[in-house]
C-alpha positions as CSV (number, residue, x, y, z in Angstrom):
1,X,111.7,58.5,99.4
2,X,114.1,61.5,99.7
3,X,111.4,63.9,100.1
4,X,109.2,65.2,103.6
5,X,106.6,68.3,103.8
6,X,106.0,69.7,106.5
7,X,103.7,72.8,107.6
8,X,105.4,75.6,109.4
9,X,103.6,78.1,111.8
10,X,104.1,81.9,110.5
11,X,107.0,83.6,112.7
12,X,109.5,80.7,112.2
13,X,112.3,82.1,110.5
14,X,114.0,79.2,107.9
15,X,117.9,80.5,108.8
16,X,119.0,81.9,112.0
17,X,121.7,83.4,114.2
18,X,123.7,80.3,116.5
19,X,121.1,79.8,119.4
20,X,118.3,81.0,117.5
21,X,114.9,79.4,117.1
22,X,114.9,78.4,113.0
23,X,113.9,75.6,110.7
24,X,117.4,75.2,110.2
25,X,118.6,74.7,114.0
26,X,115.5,72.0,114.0
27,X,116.7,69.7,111.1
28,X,119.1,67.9,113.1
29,X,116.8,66.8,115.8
30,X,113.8,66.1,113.3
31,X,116.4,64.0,111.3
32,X,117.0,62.1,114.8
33,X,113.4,61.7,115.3
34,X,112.9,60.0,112.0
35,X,115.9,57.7,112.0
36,X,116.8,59.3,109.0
37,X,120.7,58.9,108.2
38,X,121.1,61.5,105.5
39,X,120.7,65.2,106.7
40,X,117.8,67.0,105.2
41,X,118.0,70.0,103.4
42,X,115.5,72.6,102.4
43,X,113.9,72.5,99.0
44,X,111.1,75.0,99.9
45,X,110.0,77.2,102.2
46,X,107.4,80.1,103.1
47,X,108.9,83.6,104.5
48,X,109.4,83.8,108.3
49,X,106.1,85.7,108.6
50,X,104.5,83.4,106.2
51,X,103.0,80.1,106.9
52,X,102.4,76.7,105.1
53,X,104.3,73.9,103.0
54,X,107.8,73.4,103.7
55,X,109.6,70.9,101.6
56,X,112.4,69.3,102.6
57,X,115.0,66.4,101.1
58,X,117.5,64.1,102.8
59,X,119.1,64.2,99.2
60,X,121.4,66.7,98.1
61,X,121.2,66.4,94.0
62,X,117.4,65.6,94.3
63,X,117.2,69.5,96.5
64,X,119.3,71.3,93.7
65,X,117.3,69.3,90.9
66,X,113.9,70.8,92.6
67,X,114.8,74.0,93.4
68,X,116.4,74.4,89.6
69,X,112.6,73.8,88.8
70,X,111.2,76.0,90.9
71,X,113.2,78.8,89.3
72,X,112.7,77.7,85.8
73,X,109.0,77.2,86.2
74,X,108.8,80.5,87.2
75,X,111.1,81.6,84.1
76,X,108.4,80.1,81.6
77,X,105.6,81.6,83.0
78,X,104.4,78.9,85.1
79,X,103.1,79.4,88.8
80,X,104.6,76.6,90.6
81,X,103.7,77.9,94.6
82,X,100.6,78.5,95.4
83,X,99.0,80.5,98.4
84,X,96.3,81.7,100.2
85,X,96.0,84.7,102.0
86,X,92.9,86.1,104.2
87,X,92.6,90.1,102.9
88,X,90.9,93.2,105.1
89,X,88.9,94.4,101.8
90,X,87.5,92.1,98.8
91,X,89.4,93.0,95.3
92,X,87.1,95.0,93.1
93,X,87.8,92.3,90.3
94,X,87.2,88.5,91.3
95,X,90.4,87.5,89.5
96,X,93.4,89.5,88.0
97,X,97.3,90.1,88.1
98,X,99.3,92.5,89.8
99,X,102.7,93.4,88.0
100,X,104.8,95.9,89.6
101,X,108.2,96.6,90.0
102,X,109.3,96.4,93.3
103,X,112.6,97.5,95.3
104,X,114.3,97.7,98.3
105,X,113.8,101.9,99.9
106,X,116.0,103.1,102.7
107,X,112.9,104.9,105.3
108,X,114.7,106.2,108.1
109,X,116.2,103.8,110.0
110,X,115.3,100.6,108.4
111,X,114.9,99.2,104.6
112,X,111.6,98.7,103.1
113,X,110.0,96.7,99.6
114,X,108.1,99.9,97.9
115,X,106.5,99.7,94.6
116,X,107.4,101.3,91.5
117,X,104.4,101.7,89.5
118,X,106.6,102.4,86.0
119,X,110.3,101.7,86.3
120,X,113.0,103.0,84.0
121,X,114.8,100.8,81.4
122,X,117.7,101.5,83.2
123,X,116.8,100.6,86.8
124,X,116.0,97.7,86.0
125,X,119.2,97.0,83.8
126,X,121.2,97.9,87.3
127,X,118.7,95.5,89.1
128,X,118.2,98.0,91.2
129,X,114.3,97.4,90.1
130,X,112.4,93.7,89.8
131,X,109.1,93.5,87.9
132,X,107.2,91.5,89.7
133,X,103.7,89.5,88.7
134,X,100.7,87.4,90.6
135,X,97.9,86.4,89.7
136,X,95.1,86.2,91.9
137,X,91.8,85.1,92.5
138,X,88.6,85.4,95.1
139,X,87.5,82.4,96.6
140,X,85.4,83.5,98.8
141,X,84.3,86.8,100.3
142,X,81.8,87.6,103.5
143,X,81.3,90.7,105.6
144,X,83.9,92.5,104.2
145,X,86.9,90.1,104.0
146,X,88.1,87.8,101.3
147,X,89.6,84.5,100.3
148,X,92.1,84.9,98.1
149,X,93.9,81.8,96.1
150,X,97.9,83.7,95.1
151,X,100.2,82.7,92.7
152,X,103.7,84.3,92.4
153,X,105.1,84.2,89.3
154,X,108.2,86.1,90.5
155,X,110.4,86.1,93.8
156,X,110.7,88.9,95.9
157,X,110.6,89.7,99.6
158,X,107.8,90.5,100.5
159,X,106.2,90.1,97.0
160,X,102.4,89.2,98.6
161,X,101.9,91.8,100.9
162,X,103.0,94.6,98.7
163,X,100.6,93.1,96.1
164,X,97.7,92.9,98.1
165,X,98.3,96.5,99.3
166,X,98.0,97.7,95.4
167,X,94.6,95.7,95.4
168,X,93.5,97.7,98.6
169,X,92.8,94.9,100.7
170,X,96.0,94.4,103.0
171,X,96.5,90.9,103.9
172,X,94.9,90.2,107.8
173,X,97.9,90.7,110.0
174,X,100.2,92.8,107.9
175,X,101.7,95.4,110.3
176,X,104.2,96.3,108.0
177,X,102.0,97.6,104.6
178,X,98.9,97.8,105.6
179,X,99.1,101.1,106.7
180,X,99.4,102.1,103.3
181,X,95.6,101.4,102.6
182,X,93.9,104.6,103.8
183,X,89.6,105.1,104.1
184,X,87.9,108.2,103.2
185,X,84.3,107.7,103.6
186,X,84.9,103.7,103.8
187,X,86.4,104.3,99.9
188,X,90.0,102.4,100.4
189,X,92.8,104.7,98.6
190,X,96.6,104.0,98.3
191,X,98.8,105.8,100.3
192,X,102.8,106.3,99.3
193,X,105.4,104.6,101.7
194,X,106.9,108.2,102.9
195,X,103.4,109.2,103.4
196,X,102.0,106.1,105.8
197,X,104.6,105.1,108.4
198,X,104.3,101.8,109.6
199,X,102.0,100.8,112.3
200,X,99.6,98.2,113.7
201,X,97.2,96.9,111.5
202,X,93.9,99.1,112.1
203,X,90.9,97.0,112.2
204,X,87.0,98.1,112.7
205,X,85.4,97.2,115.9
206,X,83.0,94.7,113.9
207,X,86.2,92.7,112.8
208,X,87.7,93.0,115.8
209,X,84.8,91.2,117.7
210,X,84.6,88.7,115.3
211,X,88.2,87.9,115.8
212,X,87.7,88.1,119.6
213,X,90.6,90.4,120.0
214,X,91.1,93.3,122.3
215,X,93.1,96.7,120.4
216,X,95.9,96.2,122.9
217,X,96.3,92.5,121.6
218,X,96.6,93.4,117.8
219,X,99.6,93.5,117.4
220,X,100.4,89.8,118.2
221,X,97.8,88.9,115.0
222,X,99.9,86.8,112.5
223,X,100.2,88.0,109.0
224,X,97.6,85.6,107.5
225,X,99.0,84.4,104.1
226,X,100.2,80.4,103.5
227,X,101.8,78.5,101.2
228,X,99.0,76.0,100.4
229,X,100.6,73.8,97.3
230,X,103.7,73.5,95.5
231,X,104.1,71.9,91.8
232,X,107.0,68.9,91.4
233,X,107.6,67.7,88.3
């Protein structure tokens, strides 16, 4: 009917400047494609550095409809997204929840999501503060990596990594948090944001084989999380 999913590669941004590679600046020409007469909208879609299920809807009441239960879902506790991520680490615990409150931090130059282990009543009144929650679980773990099935309960940028960071096991690819994981005798410890500047993921030689990647070619690894399923109603 009105609906079409699509899977997106990570590094496709959903909105972008005029002349820009985006999901958006595509929808015209997939439209095209598929004879469709209605433009399509989007319902639902990863982060650019994410990838997985995008949902789209050539009908505009059907797309509000939808994405008005997305956000309720999530407002009565439900877990409506999930994803799976690939993590450098396995979680101590096969299955738990990460809540944290989360933020935006000015470091230098740039802005950055930092966690706030036990926000204030009142910075969180301003909004200056989200709690955030997911709930995760192992599916698998060999040789020192994990499977891991992720389910948002909140939205925030970001949300995932940040998460996975507090678990100790940064999500493969993450060049922006990962360096917040530090090693002291191959124990995994956190490390603050002012504390860690951001960098290319560091992986071991061992993973790095595995992988069939050179150092120099590192940074090109894709942050390895993706939306796997979405709920309708």
């Amino acid at each position: 009917g009105a609906l079409l999913a699509l899977s997106k590669p990570p590094g496709l941004p959903i909105l972008g400047r005029p002349g820009d590679l985006s999901l958006d600046a595509l929808l015209p020409a997939l439209r095209r494609r598929l004879g469709l007469t209605a433009d399509l909208h989007v319902v639902k879609a990863p982060a650019r550095e994410y990838s997985g299920l995008v949902l789209l809807s050539s009908c505009y009441h059907t797309t509000k409809r939808l994405q008005q239960f997305f956000t309720n879902a999530r407002c009565r506790g439900q877990y409506p997204a999930t994803y799976r991520a690939i993590t450098v680490g396995v979680p101590a615990e096969v299955e738990g929840e990460i809540c944290t409150g989360l933020c935006w931090k000015q470091q230098g130059d740039r802005a950055m999501v930092v966690p706030v282990l036990a926000p204030g009543r009142r910075s969180l009144a301003r909004k200056d503060v989200k709690n955030t929650l997911t709930r995760y679980r192992v599916l698998r773990a060999a040789e020192g990596c994990a499977l891991l099935q992720l389910q948002p309960r909140t939205a925030f940028p970001e949300q995932l990594q940040v998460h996975l960071t507090l678990l100790l096991c940064p999500a493969l690819g993450d060049h922006e948090h990962s360096s917040q994981v530090g090693r002291v005798l191959g124990v995994p410890f956190f490390l603050t944001p002012e504390t860690a500047p951001t960098r290319t993921q560091v992986l071991d030689e061992e993973l790095l084989s595995r992988l069939g990647l050179s150092p120099q070619q590192l940074h090109h690894l894709p942050l390895h999380i993706h939306l796997q399923e979405l709920v309708l109603p």
